[in-house]
N, C-alpha and C positions, 0 to 999 in steps of 0.2 A: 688313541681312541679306536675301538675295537668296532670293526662295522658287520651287522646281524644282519644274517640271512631272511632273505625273503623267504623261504620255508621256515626258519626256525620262529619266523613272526608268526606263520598261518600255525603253525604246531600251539604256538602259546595261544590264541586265539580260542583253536577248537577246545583245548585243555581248559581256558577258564568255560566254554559254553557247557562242557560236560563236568559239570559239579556236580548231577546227582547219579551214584554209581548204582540205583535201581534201575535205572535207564540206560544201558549202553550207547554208545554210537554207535552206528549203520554205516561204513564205508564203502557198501558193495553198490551203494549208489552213483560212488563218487567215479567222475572222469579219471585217469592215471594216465590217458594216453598209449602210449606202447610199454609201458614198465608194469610190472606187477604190485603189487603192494608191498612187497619188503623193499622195493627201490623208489620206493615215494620219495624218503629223505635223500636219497644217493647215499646210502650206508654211513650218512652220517649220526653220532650218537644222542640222542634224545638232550636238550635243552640245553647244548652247548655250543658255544658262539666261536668260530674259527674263519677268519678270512682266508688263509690257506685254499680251504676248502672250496670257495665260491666260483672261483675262474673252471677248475676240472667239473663241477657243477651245471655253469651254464652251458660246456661245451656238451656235454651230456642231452641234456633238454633240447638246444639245437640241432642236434642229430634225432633225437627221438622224433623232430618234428616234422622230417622229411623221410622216414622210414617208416610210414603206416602203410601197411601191405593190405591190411581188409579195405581201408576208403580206396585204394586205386584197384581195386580186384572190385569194388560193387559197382562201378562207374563199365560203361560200354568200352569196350574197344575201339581203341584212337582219339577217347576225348580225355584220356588222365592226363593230368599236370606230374606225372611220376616221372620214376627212371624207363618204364615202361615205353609213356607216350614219347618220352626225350628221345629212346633209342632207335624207336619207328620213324622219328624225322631225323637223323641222322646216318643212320645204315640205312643206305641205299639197296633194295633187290639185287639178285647176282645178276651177271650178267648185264648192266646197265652202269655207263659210268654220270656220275650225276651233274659236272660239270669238265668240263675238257677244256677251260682255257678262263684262268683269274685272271684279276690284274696285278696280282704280283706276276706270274708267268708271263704277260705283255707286256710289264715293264723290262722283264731280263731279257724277251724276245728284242724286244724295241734297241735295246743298250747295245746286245750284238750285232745291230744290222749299224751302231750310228745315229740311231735317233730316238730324240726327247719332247717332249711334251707332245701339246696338241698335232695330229698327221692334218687336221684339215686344210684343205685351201693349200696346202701344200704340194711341190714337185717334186715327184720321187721319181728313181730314174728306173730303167724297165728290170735290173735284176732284183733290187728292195721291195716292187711290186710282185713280184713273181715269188719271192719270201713269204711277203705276208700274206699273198693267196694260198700259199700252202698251208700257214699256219690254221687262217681264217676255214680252205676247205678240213684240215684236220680238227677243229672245234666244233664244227658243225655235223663232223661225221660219229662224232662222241656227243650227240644230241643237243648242243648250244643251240641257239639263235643267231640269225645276222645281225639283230639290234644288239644282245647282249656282247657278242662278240668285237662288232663294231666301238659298243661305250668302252668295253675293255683296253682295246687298241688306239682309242681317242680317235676315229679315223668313222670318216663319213658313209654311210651306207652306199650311197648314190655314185661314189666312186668307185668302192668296188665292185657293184653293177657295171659300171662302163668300164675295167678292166678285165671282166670275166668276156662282154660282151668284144672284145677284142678293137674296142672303141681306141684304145692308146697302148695298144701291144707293139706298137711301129718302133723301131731305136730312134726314128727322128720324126719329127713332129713338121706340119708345112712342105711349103715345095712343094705342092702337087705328085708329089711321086717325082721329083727330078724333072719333071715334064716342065716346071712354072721359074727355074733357074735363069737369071740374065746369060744373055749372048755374049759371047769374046766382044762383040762391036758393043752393045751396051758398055762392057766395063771400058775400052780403048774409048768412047766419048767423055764418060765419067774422068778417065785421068787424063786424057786431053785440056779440058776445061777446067779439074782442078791446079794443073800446071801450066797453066795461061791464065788464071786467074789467083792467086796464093792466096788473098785478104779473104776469098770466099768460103762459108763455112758449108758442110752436108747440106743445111736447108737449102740454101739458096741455090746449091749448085742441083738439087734435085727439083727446084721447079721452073729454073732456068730452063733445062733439058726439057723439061714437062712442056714448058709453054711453046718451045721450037720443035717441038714432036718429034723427037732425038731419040730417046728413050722414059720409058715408064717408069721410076725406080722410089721406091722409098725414101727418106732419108737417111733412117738407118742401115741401109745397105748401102747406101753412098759412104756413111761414114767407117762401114765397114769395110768397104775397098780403099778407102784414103789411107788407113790404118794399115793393111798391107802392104802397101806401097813405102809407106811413111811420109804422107802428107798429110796428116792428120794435126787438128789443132793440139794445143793441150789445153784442157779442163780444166775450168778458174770456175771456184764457188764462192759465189760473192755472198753477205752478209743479209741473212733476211730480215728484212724492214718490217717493224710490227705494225699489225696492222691497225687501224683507226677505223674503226666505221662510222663516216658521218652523222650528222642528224639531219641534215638537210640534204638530199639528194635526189633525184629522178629515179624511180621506180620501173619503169618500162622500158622497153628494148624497140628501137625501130624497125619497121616493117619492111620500109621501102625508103628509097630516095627520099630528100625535102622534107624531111618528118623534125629531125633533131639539127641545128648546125650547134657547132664549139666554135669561139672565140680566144684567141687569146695571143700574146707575145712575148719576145725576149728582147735580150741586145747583145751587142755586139759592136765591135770595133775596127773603124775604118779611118783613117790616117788619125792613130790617137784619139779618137772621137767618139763618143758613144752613139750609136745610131739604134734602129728595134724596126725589129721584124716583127711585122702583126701577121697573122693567116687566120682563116674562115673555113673551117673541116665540115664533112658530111658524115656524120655519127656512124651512118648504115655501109656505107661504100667506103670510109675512110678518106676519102679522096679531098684534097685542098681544093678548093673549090675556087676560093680570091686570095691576093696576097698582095704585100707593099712594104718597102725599106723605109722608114722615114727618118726625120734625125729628132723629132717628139713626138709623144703619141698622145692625141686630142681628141675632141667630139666628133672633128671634122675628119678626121682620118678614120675614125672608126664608124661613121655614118657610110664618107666613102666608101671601104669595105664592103659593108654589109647591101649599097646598092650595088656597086660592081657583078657580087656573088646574083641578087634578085637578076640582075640584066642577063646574065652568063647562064640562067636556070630557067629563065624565062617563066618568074611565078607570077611577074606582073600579070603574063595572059592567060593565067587560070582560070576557069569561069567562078561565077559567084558561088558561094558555098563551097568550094574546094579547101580541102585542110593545107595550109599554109606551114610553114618551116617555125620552129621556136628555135632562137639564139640562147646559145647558152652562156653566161659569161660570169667574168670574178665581178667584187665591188670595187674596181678601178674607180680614179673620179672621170675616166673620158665615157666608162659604160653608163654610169648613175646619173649623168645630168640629162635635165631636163630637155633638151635640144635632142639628146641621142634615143631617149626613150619617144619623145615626140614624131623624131622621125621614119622607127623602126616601126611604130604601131602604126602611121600613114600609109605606111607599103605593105600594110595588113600582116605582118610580124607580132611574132611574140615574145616579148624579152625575157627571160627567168633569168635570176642572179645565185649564183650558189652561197653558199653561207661561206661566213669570214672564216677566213681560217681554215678554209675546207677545201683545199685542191682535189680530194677526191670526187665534189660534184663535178667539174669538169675533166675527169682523169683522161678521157677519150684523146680531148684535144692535149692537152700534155702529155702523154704520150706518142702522139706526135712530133709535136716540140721538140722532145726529147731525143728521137730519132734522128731531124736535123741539126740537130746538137751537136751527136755523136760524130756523125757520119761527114758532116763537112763546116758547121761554123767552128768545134776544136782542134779542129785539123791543122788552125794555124792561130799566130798568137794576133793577127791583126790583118785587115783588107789592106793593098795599097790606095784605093780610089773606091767612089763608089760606082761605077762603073763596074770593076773587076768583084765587086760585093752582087751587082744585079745579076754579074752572066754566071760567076759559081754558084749561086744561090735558086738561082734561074735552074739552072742545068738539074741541082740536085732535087730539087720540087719536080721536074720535070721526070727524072727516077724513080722516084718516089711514087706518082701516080700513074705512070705509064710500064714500068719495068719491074719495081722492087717488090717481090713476092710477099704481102702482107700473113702474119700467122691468125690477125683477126677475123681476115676473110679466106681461111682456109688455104692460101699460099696462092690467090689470084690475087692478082696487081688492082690496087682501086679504083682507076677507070673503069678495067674490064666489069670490077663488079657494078660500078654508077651505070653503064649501060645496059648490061645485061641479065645483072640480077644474080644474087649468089645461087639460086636453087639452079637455075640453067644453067650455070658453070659447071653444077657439082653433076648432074646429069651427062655434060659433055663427058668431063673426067670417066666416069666411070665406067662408061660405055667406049672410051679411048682405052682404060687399064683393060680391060674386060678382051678388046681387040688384040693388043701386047702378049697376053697372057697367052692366048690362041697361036698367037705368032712363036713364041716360043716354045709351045709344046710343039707345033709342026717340026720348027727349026733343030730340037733334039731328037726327034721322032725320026726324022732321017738322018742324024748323025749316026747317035744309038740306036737302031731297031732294034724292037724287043725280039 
């Protein structure tokens, strides 16, 4: 099957219209576009059907359609859709170059210095900066922009303002200028104490020092001198626990002392025996506040507690209207009966129970727990007596809130914080680091004179 041309249709068409040859056709009316009138059919022969012919056809008529030089010559300058208006936005004026720096050119720049994708938020070190300000001042001196330049290079505007401004031109970054460097006697306590003490890790041995005003030091720089020496631990990455987030939980964080206490206990073993350690936490301060070994854990032992903790806190003599301490606790059956609820709300207490299931409403206090766990009830596989259960147990509670540099109250011990108050701690500290810092610039300042 032979497929006719769309002229040879319009051809047959006009030919039946002009039937009467007293009348000619008039084609000097007709459109043609840019061909003349012998190139109407594209030299093809009058009433003959050739597919051949149709493809070099259309290419023809498409070309014609983008080569009308009267319609782009009657239009103003700079608004033809021609080859005209194309070339005036492509040919740039002499003398101007139109862009100085693509992102193909920032990507091959980037490749050579070493680096891929996004620069933001990123540490570069002072020659790669000093690269791509050269590049950045060469784009801009070829008329770019710093945004354009910037999106090119994936690299933050705001940065290379603070490299131009000489804000991070330094090779090293801190240190005050060398001026804010620990002392020979700083690091000699630092390894002093880590080699009088082995079990200790950077934290603790940096707020040990802290608290005996020995020296000021981070812990990262403690653990960066242990590591010199080669008294450094070694790094155990333990397995992250997913997380649960309860439904039932307390919302608010305490303010102050007596606001929140934690309840709660373990067991442990003393001549084959299962015995349990209850304690009584202060949410704010951390600090065990009451505690008891017993060999069952009951109403009556947990009511004990809880007035032990009221007598040692003395909320009995709060005046009326004062906000009073809420216990927190699991659904044990010595918390939920009626004798223990009885007697917490008579000493004007408030019991909350966290939901089954849900050790994360009490996390504070198990975390605790846990801490005595660690440190001295797995220490061994069993107490001889209960005695030798009261005095190691005793001893290490006693650690615990007198000595053991908490990370929840900022590396003060939770006494210090139950008395004092974390804000006045952190005041002391700072105006202590603040004194150290001074001391050490004096102390190099006469080594080194500038």
């Amino acid at each position: 099957m032979i497929k006719r041309s769309r002229h040879d249709a319009r051809s047959t068409v006009h030919s039946k219209k002009n039937q009467n040859p007293q009348k000619p056709r008039d084609d000097s009316r007709t459109h043609l576009g840019s061909r003349t009138s012998q190139q109407c059919c594209g030299g093809l022969q009058a009433r003959r059907h050739c597919a051949d012919a149709i493809l070099p056809l259309e290419a023809e008529v498409q070309a014609s359609r983008h080569s009308g030089v009267e319609g782009n010559e009657a239009r103003p300058q700079g608004q033809g859709s021609g080859q005209r208006g194309f070339a005036a936005r492509v040919c740039a004026p002499e003398g101007r170059v139109l862009r100085g720096l693509n992102r193909a050119d920032a990507s091959e720049k980037k490749r050579e210095l070493g680096l891929h994708g996004s620069l933001i938020g990123r540490h570069l070190s002072h020659e790669i900066r000093a690269e791509l300000l050269k590049v950045i001042n060469d784009a801009i001196t070829a008329g770019e922009t710093m945004a354009a330049v910037c999106a090119a290079l994936e690299l933050s505007p705001r940065a290379v303002y603070r490299w131009k401004s000489s804000a991070t031109a330094k090779q090293t970054h801190g240190g005050g200028g060398g001026k804010n460097k620990i002392t020979p006697l700083e690091e000699k306590r630092v390894l002093t104490l880590a080699r009088k003490f082995p079990q200790m890790h950077c934290r603790r041995i940096a707020y040990t020092l802290e608290r005996a005003s020995l020296a000021f030091i981070g812990k990262t720089r403690v653990a960066e001198i242990m590591k010199e020496h080669g008294l450094n631990h070694a790094f155990e990455r333990g397995k992250k626990k997913p997380l649960e987030v309860p439904a039932e939980m307390l919302l608010h964080e305490p303010w102050r002392k007596n606001l929140l206490w934690g309840m709660d206990w373990t067991y442990l073993t003393i001549d084959d025996r299962f015995w349990f350690l209850l304690i009584l936490l202060d949410w704010y301060s951390r600090k065990i506040l009451s505690w008891g070994l017993y060999p069952a854990i009951t109403r009556f032992e947990v009511v004990a507690l809880v007035t032990d903790a009221v007598a040692s806190e003395e909320i009995d003599r709060l005046p009326e209207g004062a906000m009073k301490p809420r216990v927190v606790a699991d659904h044990g059956s010595a918390n939920i009966s009626e004798y223990t609820k009885s007697n917490i709300k008579i000493q004007g207490l408030d019991l909350w129970l966290c939901g089954i299931g849900r050790p994360t409403g009490n996390a504070r206090t198990e975390r605790v727990m846990g801490t005595l766990k660690r440190e001295e009830i797995k220490l061994q596989e069993q107490y001889a007596s209960e005695d030798e259960a009261q005095k190691r147990i005793s001893a290490a509670i006693w650690d615990y809130n007198f000595r053991r540099p908490n990370a929840g109250n900022g590396g003060f011990a939770p006494n210090s914080v139950h008395l004092q108050g974390r804000m006045k701690l952190t005041e002391r500290r700072k105006e202590a680091r603040q004194f150290a810092e001074n001391r050490r610039r004096t102390h190099w300042e006469q080594v080194q004179p500038c």
